[in-house]
FILUM-268710 format. One record per atom (N, C-alpha, C, O): residue number from 0; residue in three letters; x, y, z. Coordinates in steps of 0.02 Angstrom, whole numbers. Atoms other than C-alpha are relative to their C-alpha. Last residue first. Example, Ala and Ser with C-alpha at 12.3 -4.5 7.8 and 13.67 -1.06 7.14 Angstrom:
nr|rest|xx|yy|zz
1|SER|-42|-59|-3;
1|SER|684|-53|357;
1|SER|-39|55|37;
1|SER|-14|110|45;
0|ALA|45|-59|0;
0|ALA|615|-225|390;
0|ALA|45|60|0;
0|ALA|97|59|33;
This chain:
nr|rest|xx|yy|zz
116|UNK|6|84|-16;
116|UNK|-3328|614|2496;
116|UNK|-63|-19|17;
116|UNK|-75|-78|30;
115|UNK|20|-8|-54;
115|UNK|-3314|785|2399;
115|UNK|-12|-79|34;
115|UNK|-24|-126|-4;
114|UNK|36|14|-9;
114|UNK|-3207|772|2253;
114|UNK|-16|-11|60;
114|UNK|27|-36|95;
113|UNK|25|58|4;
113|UNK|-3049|855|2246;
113|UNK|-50|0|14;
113|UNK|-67|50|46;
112|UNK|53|13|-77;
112|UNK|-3042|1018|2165;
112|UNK|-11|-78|4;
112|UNK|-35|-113|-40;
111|UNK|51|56|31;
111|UNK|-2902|1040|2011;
111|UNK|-37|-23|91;
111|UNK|-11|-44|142;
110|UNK|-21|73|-34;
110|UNK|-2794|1179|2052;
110|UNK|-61|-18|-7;
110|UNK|-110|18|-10;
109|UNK|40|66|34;
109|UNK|-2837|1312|1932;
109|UNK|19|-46|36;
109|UNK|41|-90|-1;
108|UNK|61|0|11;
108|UNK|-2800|1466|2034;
108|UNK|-37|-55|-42;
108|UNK|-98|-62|-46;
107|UNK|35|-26|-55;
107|UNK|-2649|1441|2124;
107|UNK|-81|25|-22;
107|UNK|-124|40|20;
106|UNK|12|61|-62;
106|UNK|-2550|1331|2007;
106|UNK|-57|39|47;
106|UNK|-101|0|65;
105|UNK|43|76|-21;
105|UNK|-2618|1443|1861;
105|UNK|-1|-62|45;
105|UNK|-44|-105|52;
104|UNK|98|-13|-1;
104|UNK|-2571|1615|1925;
104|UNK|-42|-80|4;
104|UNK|-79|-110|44;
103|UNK|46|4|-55;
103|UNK|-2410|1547|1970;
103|UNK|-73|8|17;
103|UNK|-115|-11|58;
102|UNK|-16|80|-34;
102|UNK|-2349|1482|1823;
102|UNK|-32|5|53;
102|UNK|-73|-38|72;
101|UNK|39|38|26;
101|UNK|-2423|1648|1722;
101|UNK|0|-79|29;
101|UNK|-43|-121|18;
100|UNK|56|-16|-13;
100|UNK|-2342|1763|1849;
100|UNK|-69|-35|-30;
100|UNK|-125|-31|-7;
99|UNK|34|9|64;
99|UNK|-2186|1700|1811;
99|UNK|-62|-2|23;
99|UNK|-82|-56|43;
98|UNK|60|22|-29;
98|UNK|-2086|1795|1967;
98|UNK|-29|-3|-104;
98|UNK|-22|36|-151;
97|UNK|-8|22|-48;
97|UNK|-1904|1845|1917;
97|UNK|-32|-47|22;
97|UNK|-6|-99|42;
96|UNK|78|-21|-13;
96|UNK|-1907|1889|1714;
96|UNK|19|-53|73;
96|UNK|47|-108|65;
95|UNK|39|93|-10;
95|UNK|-1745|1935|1661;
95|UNK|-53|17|37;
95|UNK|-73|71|59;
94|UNK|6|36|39;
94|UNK|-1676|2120|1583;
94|UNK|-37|-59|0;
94|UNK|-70|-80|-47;
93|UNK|-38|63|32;
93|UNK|-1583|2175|1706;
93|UNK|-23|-47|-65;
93|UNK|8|-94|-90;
92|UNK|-78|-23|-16;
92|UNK|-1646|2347|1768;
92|UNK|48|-56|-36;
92|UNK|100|-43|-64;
91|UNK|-13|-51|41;
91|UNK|-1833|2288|1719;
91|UNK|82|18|-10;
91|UNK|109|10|-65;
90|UNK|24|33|56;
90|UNK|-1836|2123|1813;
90|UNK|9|65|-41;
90|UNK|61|56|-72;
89|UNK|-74|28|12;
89|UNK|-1729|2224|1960;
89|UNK|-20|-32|-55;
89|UNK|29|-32|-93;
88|UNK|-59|-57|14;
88|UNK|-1881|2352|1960;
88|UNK|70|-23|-18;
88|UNK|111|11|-48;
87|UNK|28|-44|90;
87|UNK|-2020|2233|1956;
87|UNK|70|35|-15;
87|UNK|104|24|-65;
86|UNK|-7|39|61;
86|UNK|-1919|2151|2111;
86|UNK|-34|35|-72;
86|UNK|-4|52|-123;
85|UNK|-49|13|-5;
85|UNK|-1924|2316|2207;
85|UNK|43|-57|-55;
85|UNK|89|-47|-95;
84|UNK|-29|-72|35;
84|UNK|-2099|2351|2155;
84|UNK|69|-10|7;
84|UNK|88|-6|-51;
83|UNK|23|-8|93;
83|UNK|-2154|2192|2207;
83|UNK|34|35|-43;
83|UNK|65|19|-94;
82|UNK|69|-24|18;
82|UNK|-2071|2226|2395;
82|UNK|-9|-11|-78;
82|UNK|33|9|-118;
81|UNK|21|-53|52;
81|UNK|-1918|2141|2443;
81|UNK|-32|10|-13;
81|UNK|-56|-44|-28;
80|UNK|53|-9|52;
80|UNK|-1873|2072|2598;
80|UNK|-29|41|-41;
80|UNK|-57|93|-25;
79|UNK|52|-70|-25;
79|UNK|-1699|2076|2628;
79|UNK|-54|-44|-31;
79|UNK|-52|-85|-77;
78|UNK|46|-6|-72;
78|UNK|-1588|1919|2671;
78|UNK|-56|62|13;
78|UNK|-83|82|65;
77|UNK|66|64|-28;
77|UNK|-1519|1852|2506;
77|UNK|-44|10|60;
77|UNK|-92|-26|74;
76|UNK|-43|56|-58;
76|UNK|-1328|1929|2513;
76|UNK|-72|-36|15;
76|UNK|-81|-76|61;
75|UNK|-68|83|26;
75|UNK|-1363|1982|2334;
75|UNK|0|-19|51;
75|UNK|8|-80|48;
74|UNK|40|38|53;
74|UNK|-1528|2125|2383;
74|UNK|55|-72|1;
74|UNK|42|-126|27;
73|UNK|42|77|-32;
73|UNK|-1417|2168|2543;
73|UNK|-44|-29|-30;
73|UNK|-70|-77|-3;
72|UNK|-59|44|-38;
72|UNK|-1272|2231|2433;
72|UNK|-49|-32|33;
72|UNK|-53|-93|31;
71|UNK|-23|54|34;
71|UNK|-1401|2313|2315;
71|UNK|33|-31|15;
71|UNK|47|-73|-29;
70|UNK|71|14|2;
70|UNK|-1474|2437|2455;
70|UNK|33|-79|-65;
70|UNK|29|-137|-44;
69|UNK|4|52|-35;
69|UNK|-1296|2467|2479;
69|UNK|-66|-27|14;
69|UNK|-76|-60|65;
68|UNK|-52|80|20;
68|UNK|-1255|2509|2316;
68|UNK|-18|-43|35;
68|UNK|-24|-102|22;
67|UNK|-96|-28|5;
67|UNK|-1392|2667|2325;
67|UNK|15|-90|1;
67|UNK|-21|-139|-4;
66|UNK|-20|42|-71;
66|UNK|-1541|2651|2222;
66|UNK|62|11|30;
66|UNK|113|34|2;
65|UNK|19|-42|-27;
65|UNK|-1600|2728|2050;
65|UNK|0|-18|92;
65|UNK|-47|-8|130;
64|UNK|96|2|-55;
64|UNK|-1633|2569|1970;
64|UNK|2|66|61;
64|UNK|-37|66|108;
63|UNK|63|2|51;
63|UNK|-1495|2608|1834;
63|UNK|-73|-3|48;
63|UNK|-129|21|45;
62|UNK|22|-84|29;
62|UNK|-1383|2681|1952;
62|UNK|-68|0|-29;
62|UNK|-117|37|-27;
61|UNK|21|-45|-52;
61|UNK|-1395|2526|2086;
61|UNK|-8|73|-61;
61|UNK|-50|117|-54;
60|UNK|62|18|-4;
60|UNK|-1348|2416|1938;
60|UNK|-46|40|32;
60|UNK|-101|51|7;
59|UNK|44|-8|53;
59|UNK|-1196|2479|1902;
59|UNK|-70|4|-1;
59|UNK|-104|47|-29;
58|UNK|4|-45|-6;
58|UNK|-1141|2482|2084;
58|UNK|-45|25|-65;
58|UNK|-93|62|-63;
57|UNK|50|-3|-47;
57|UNK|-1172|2286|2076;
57|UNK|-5|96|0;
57|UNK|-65|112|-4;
56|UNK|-2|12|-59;
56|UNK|-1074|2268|1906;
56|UNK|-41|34|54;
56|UNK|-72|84|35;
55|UNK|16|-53|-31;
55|UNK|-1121|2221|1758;
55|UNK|27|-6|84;
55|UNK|29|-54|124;
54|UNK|-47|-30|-18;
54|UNK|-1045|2094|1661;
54|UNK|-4|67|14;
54|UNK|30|112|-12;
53|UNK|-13|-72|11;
53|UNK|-1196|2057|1581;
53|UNK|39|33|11;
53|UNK|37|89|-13;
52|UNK|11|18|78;
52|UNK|-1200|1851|1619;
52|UNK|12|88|-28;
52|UNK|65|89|-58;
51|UNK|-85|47|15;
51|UNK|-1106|1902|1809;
51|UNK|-8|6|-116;
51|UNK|27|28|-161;
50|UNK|-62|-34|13;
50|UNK|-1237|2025|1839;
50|UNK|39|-30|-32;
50|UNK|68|-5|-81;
49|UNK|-4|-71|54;
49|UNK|-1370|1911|1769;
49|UNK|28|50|1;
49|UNK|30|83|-51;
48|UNK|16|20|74;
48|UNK|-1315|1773|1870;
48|UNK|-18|20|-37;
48|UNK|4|-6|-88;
47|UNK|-79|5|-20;
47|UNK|-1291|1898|2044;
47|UNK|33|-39|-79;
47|UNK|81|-16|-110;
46|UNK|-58|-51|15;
46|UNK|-1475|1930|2011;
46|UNK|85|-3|-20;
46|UNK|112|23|-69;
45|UNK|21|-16|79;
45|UNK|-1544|1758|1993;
45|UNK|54|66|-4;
45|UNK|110|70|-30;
44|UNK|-42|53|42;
44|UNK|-1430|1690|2166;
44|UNK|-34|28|-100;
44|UNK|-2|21|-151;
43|UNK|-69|-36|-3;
43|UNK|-1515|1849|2248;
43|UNK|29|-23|-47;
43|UNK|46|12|-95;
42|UNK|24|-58|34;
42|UNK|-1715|1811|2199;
42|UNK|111|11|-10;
42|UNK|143|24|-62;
41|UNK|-13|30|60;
41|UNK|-1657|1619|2265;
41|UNK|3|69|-62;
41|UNK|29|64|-117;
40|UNK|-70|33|6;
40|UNK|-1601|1689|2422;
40|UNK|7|-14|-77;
40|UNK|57|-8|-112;
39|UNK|-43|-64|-15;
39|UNK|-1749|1809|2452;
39|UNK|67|-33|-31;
39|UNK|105|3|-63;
38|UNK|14|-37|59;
38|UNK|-1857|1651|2423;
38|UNK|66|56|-21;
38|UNK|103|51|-70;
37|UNK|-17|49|75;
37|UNK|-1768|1540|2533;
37|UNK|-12|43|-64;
37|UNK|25|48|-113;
36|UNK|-62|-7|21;
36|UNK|-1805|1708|2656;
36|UNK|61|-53|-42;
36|UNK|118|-40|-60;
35|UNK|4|-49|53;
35|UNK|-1964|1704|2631;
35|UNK|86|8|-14;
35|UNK|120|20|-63;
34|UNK|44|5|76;
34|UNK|-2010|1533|2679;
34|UNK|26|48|-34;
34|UNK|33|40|-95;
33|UNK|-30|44|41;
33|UNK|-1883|1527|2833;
33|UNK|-14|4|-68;
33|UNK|30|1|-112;
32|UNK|14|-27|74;
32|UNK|-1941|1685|2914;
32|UNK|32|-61|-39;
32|UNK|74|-39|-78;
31|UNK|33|-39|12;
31|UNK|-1955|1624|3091;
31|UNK|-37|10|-74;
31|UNK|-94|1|-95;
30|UNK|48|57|-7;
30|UNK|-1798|1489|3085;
30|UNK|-84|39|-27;
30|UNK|-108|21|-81;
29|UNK|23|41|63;
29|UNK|-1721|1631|3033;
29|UNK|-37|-60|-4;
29|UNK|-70|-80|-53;
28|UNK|33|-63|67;
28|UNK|-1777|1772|3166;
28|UNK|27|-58|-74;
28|UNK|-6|-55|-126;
27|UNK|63|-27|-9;
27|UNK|-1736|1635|3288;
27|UNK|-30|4|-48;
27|UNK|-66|-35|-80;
26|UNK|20|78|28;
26|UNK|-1555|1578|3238;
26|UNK|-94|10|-2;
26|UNK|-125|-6|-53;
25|UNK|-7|-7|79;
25|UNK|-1536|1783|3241;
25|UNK|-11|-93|-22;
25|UNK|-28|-113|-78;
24|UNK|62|-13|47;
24|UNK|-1601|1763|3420;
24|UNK|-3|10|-79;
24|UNK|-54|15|-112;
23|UNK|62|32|-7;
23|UNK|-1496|1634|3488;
23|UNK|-47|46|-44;
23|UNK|-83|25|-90;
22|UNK|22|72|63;
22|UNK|-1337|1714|3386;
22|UNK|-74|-36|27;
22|UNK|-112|-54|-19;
21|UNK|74|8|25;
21|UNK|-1354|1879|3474;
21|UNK|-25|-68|-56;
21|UNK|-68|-83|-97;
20|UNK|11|9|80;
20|UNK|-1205|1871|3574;
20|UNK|-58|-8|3;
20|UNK|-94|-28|49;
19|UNK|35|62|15;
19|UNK|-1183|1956|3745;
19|UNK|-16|-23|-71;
19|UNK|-37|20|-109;
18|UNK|74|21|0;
18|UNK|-1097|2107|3735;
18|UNK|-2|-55|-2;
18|UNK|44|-84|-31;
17|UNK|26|-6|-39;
17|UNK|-924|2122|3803;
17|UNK|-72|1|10;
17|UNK|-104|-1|63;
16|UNK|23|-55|33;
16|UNK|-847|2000|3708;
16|UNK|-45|51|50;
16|UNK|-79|18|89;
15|UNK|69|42|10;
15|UNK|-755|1848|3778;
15|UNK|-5|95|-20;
15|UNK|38|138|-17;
14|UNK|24|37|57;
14|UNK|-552|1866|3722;
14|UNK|-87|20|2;
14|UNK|-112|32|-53;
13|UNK|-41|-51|28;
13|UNK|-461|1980|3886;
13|UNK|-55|-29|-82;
13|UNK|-81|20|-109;
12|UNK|33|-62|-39;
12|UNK|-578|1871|3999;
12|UNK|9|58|-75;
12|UNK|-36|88|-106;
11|UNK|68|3|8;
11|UNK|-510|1716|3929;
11|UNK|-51|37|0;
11|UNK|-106|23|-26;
10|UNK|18|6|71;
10|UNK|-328|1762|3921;
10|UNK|-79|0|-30;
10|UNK|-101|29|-79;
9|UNK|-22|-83|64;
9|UNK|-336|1835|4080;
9|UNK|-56|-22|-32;
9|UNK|-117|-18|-30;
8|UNK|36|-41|-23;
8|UNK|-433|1662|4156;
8|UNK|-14|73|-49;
8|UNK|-57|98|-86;
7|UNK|25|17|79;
7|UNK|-291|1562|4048;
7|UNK|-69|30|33;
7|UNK|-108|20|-14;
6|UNK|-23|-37|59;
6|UNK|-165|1677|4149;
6|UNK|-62|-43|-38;
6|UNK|-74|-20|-94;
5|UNK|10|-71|17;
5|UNK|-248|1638|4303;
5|UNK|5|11|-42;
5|UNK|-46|40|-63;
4|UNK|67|-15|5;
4|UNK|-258|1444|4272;
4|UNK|-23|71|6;
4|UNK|-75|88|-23;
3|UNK|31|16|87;
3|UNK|-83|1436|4235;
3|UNK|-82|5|9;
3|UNK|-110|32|-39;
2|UNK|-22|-49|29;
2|UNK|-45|1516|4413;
2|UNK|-10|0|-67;
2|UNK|-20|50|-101;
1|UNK|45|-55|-22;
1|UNK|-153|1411|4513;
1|UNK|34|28|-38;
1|UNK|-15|43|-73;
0|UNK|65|13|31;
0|UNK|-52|1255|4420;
0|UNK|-46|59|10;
0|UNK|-80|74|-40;
C-alpha cells in the first residue's frame, strides 16, 4: 500500500503545474467586466456572421482595416475591448451596421420622466 501511494505521489507531482493557476483571478476579471464583455461577445458573434455571409476570411479582413490577423483573432473570440473607432472600422470593412445610434440615442434621451410624487 506505502508503495502505491508513492507512485500515485510521482504521478501527481510529475502532473500539477509549476505555476499556480490563474483561474481565481480570470473568474474575477470576468465577473468584473461582465457588461462589456456580453457586449464584446455579441460585437464578435456579428462579425464572424458577416465573415461567414461574405465568405471572407478573418486574414481578409485584417487587410482591409489595415490591422494585423491577430488583432482580429481577439476581435471573434469576444474578449477585447474595442474602441468606437475600432467598431466604426469593422462597420465600414464589412459592410453592417454594429451600434444603431438612432435606437440608442432615443432610449437614452427620450425616456419618458416619471411624475414627481
Amino acid at each position: 500500500m506505502t508503495i502505491k501511494m508513492n507512485n500515485l505521489r510521482e504521478k501527481l507531482s510529475k502532473l500539477a503545474a509549476d505555476q499556480p493557476s490563474k483561474w481565481k483571478a480570470k473568474a474575477q476579471f470576468r465577473r468584473e467586466n461582465r457588461d462589456w464583455l456580453r457586449k464584446s461577445a455579441a460585437i464578435a458573434v456579428r462579425v464572424l456572421d458577416a465573415l461567414k455571409a461574405q465568405n471572407l476570411s478573418q486574414k481578409e479582413l485584417a487587410e482591409r482595416m489595415s490591422i494585423s490577423p491577430q488583432q482580429i483573432s481577439k476581435i471573434v473570440k469576444g474578449q477585447e475591448n474595442l474602441t468606437l473607432e475600432t467598431i466604426s472600422n469593422l462597420e465600414i470593412a464589412l459592410g453592417i451596421q454594429i451600434i444603431d445610434e438612432k435606437a440608442n440615442h432615443s432610449r437614452t434621451l427620450f425616456k419618458k420622466k416619471k411624475p414627481a410624487a
